[in-house]
C-alpha positions as CSV (number, residue, x, y, z in Angstrom):
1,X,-105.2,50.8,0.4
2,X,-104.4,48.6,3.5
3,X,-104.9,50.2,6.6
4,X,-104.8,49.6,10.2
5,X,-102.7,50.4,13.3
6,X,-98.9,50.8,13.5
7,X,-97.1,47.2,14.2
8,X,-100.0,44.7,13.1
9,X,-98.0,43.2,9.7
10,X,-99.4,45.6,6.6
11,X,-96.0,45.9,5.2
12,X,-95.1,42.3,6.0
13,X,-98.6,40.8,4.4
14,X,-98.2,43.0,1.3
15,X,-94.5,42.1,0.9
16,X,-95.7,38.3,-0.2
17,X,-97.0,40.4,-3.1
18,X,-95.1,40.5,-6.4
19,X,-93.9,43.9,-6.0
20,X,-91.6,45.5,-8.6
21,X,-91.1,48.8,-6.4
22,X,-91.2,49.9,-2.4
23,X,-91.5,53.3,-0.9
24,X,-91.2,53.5,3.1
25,X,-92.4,56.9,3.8
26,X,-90.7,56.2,7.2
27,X,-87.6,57.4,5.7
28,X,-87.1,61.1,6.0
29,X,-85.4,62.0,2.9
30,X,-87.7,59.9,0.7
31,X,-91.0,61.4,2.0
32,X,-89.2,65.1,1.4
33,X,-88.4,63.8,-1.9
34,X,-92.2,62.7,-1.9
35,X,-94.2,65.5,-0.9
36,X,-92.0,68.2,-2.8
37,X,-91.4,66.5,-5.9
38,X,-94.2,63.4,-6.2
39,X,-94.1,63.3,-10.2
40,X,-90.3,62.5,-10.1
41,X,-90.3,60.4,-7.2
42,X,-93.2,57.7,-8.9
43,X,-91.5,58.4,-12.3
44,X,-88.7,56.4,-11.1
45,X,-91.1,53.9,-9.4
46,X,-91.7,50.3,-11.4
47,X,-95.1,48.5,-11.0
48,X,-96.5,47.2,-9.2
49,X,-95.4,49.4,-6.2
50,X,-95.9,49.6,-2.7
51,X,-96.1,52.9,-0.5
52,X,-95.6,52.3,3.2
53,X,-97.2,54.7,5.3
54,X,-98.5,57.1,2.5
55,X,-100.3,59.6,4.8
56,X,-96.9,61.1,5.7
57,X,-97.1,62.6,2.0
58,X,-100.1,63.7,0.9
59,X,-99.0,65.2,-1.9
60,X,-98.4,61.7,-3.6
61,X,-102.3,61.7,-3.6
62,X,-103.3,64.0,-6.7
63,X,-99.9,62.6,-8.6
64,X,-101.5,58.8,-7.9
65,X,-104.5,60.1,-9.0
66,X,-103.5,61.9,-12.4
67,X,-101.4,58.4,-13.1
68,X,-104.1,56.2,-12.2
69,X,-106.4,58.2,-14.8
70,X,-104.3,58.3,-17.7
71,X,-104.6,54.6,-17.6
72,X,-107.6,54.3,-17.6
73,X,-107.9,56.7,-20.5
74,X,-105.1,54.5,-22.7
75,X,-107.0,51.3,-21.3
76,X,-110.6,52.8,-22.9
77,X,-108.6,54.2,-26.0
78,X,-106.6,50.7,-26.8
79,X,-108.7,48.4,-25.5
80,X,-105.9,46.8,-23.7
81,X,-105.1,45.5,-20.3
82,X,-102.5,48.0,-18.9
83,X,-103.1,48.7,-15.4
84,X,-101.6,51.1,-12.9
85,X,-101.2,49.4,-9.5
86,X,-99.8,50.8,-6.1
87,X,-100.2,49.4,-2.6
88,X,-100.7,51.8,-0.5
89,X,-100.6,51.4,3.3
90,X,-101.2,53.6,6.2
91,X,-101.7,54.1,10.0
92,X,-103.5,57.0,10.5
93,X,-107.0,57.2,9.5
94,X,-107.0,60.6,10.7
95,X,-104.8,61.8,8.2
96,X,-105.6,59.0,5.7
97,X,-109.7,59.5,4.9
98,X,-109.0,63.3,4.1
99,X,-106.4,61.9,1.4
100,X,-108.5,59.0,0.1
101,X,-111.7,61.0,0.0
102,X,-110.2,63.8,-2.0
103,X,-107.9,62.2,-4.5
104,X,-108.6,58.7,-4.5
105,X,-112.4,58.3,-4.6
106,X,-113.6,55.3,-6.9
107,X,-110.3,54.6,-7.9
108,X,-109.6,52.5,-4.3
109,X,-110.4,49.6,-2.7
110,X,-109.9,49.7,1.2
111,X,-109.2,47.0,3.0
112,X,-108.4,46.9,7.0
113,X,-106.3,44.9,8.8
114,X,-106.1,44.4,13.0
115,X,-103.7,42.2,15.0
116,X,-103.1,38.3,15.3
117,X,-106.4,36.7,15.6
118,X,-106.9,33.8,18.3
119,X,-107.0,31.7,15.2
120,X,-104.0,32.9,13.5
121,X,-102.0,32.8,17.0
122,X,-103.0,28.8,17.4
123,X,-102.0,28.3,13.4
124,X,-98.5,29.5,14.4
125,X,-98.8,28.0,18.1
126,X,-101.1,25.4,19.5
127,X,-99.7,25.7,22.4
128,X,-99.7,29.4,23.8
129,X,-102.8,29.7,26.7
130,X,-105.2,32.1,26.1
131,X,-103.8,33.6,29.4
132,X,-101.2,34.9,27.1
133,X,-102.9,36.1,24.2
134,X,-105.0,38.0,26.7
135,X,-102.0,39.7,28.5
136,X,-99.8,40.5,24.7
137,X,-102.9,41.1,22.7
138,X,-102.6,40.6,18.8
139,X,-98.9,42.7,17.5
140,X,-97.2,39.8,16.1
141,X,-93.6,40.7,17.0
142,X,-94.7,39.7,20.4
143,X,-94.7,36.2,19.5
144,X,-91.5,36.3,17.3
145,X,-88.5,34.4,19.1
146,X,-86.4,37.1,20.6
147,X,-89.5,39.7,21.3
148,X,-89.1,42.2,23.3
149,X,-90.5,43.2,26.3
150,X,-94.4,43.1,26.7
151,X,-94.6,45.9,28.9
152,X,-91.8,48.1,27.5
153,X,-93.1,47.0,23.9
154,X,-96.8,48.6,24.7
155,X,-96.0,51.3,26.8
156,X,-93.6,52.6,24.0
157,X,-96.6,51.7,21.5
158,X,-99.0,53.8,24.3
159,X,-96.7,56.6,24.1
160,X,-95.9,56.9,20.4
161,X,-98.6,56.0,18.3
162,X,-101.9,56.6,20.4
163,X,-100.2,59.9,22.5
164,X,-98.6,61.8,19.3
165,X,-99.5,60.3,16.3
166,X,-103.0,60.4,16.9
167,X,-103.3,63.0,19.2
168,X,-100.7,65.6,17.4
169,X,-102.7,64.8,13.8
170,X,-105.9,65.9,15.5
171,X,-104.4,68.6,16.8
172,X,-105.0,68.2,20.5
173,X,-104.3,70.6,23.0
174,X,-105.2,69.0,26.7
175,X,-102.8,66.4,26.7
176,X,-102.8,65.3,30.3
177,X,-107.1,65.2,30.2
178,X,-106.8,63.2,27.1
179,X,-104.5,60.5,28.8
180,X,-107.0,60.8,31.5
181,X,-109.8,59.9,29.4
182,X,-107.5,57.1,28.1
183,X,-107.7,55.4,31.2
184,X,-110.8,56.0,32.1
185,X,-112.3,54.0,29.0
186,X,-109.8,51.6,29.3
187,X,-110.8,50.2,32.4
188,X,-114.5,50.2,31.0
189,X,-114.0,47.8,28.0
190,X,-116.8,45.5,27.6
191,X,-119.0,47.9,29.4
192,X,-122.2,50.2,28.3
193,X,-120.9,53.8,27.8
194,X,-121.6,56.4,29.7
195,X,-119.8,60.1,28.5
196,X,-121.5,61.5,31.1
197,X,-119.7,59.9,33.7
198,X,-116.2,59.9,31.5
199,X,-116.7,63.9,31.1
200,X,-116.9,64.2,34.9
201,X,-114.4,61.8,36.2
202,X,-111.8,63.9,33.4
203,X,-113.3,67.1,33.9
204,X,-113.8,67.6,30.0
205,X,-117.1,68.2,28.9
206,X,-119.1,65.6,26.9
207,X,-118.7,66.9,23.3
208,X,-114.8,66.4,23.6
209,X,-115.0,63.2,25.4
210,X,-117.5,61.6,22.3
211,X,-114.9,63.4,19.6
212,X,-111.5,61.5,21.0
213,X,-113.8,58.3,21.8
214,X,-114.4,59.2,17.5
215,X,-110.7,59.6,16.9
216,X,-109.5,56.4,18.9
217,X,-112.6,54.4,17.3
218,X,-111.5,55.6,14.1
219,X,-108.1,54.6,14.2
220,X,-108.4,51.1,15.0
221,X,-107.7,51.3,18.6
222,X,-111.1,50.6,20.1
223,X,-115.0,50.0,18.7
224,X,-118.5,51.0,20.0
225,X,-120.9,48.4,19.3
226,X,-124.2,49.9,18.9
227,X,-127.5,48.2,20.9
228,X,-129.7,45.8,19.2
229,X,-132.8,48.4,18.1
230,X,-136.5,46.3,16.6
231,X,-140.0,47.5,16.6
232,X,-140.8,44.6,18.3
233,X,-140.0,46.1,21.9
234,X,-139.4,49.4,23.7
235,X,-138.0,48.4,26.6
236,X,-134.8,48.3,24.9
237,X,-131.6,50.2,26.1
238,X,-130.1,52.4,23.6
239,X,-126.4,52.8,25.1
240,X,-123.8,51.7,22.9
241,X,-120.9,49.0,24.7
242,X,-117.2,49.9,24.6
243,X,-114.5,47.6,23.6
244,X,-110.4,47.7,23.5
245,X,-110.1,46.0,19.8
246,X,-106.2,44.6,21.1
247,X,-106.7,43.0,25.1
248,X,-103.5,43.6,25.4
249,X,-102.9,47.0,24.9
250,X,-106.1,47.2,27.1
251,X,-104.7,45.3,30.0
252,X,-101.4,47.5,30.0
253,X,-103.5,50.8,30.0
254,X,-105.1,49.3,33.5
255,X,-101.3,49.0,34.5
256,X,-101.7,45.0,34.5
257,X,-97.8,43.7,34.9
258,X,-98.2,39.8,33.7
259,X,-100.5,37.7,32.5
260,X,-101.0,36.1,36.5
261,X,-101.7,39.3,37.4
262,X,-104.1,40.2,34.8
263,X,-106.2,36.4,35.2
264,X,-106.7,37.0,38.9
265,X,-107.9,40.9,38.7
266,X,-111.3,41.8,38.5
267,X,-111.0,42.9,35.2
268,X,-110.4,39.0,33.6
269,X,-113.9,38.8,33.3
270,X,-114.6,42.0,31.1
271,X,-110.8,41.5,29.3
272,X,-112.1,37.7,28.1
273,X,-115.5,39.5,26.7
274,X,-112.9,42.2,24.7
275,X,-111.2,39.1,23.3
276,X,-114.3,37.5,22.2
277,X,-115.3,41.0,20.8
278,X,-112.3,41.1,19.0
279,X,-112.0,37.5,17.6
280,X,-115.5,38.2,16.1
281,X,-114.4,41.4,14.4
282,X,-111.1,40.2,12.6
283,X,-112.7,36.9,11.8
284,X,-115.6,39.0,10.1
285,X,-112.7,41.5,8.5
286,X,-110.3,39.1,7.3
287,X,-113.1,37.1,5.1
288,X,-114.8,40.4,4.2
289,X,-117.4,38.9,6.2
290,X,-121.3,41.2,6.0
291,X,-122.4,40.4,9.1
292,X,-123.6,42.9,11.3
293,X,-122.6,43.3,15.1
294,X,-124.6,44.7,18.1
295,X,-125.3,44.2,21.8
296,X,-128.5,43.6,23.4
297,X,-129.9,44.7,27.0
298,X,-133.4,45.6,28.1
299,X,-134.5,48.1,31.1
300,X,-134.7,45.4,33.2
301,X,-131.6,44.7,32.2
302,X,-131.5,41.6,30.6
303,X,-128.3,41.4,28.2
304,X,-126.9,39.4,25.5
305,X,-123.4,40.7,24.9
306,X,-123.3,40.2,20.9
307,X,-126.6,40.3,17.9
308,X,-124.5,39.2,15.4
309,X,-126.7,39.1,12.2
310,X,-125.7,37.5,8.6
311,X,-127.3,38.9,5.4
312,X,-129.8,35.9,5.3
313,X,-130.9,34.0,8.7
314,X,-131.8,34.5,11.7
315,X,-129.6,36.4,14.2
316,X,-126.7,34.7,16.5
317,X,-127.2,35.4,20.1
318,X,-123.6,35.3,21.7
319,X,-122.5,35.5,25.6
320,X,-118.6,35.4,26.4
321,X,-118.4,33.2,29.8
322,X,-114.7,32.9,30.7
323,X,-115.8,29.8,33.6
324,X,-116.0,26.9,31.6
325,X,-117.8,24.4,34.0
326,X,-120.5,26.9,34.9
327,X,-121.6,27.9,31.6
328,X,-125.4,27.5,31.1
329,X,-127.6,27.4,28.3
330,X,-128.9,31.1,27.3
331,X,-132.2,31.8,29.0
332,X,-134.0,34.3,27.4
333,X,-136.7,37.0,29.4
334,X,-140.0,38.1,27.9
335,X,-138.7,41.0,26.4
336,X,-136.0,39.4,24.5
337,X,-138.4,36.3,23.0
338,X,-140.8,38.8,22.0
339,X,-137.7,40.5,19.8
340,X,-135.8,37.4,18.9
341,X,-138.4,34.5,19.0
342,X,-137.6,31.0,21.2
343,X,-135.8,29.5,17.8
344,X,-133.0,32.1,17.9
345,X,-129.7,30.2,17.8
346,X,-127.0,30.6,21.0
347,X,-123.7,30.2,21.7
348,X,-121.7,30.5,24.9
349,X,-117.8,31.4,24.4
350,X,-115.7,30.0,27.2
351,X,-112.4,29.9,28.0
352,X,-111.8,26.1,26.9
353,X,-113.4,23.1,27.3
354,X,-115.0,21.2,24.6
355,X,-117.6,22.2,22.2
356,X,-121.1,20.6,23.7
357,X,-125.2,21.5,23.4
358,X,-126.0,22.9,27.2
359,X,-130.2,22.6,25.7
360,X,-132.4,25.3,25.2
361,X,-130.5,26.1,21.7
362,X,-127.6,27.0,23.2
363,X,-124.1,25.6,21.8
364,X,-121.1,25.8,24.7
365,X,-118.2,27.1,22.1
366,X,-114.5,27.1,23.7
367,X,-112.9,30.5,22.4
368,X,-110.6,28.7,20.0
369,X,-113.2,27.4,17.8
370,X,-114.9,30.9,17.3
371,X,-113.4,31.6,14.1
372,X,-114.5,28.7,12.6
373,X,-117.7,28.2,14.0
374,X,-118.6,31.2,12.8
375,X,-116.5,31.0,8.9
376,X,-119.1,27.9,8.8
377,X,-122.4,29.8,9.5
């Protein structure tokens, strides 16, 4: 099962499969077919096969299942190597986890996948400016010849896949507060959340804003990094930090218009942290990475913006600096050497620049090294 949101390349990635079969659920008449007759419509199906979009049919679930089963049974009973293989895609976790859970437990491997990476961008492009990546994001058909239009492209992506898929699967009602809410957290990315203040600026109470902060979180659209917790201090802040996993989706929710318009805002700042966020997270996806991910701020409110911890080592203490000339060497307070030591490594993420030691253990990093600094830890 590959999933992840609408318009980041599942179908296009598993296509460079060997594939005997494909399914597009997208198509009306097949998923009728699918969900009213599922036997007849895999009977017809060759393996290896891929399903595209699979939670519009949930009924394909318990007929994947039974097939999947009786292999395994021949396998154990033969001795041989027969295997029953399907791809199986999909978009919204909402409707997804209830399938996967139910039919498809321990016979499944899930994988996720998010958009373009900085990385993959520069593999394609050397020469698009991070400007740019900030203001489209990571949906590759924005950097196909011939795209379309950025603006039109994400407001349609906005409307249809955040403002009825997700919202019509979970069965909200308060439409209008739920775009409200939208906005509001949308022009907090890379900020310490506060539902208190969401819930009163959108006149919901708290419970609902947390449960459609859950539903976006859950279907790829943004993450909550939870705080950086040790015995070895109290005077830690337990907020969790908010981040758009695509900038540019982010940036058209705050009603940015270019990519100028974005760099000069107030915003840039937070936007550049979100793309740092997000650069960490599909470089940790991609390679099935186990690193752990946090943030770190005390009372006095001292703050590291990432804790990213490997299974074995010491942790990685990470600041995003978009200013590339007035990055300077991590400074830690008393609280934070009594939790991380003096030893702890650093890196500051800029904008560009060249990759240089600032002292005091800190490694200046431009942005489009990230991926591979960190693939070499």
């Amino acid at each position: 099962m590959l999933w992840g949101p609408r318009q980041v390349g599942k179908t296009t990635l598993l296509d460079q499969l060997e594939l005997s079969s494909r399914l597009f659920l997208d198509d009306l008449a097949l998923r009728t077919l699918a969900q009213q007759d599922p036997a007849a419509l895999l009977e017809t199906a060759k393996l290896p096969c891929l399903i595209d979009e699979a939670q519009y049919a949930p009924n394909l679930f318990p007929e994947i299942k039974l097939r999947i089963d009786r292999a395994r049974r021949e396998r154990l009973k033969k001795g041989g190597a027969t295997r029953t293989v399907f791809y199986l895609t999909g978009s919204n976790r909402t409707l997804l986890d209830r399938q996967v859970q139910e039919s498809l437990a321990g016979r499944s491997h899930l994988f996720h996948l998010y958009g373009l990476s900085i990385n993959e961008v520069h593999r394609h492009d050397k020469s698009i400016h991070i400007k740019e990546i900030l203001f489209n994001g990571g949906f590759p058909q924005l950097y196909l010849p011939g795209r379309p239009s950025i603006r039109s492209f994400l407001d349609e992506y906005i409307l249809s896949f955040i403002e009825k898929d997700i919202v019509l699967a979970a069965g909200i009602e308060k439409r209008a507060e739920f775009q409200t809410v939208l906005k509001l957290i949308g022009a907090r990315s890379g900020q310490f959340l506060n539902t208190s203040e969401i819930s009163g600026h959108a006149g919901v109470d708290v419970k609902t804003v947390q449960s459609w902060l859950g539903l976006l979180e859950r279907n790829g659209i943004l993450a909550l990094v939870p705080p950086y917790v040790t015995n070895l201090s109290k005077r830690i802040t337990k907020m969790k930090k908010l981040y758009f996993i695509d900038t540019g989706l982010c940036a058209r929710i705050q009603g940015h218009q270019s990519a100028e318009m974005l760099w000069g805002s107030p915003q840039a700042g937070a936007l550049f942290e979100s793309l740092v966020f997000s650069e960490i997270l599909k470089t940790k996806t991609n390679f099935l990475k186990e690193w752990d991910l946090f943030t770190f701020r005390t009372k006095a409110n001292f703050e590291i913006d990432f804790v990213l911890v490997p299974p074995t080592g010491k942790p990685l203490l990470i600041e995003a600096k978009m200013g590339i000339h007035g990055a300077s060497p991590i400074l830690l307070d008393a609280e934070a050497k009594k939790v991380f030591g003096d030893n702890v490594r650093r890196v500051v993420v800029t904008l560009g620049g060249e990759k240089m030691e600032l002292g005091q253990n800190t490694l200046r990093l431009p942005v489009t090294e990230l991926s591979a600094f960190l693939l070499g830890l």
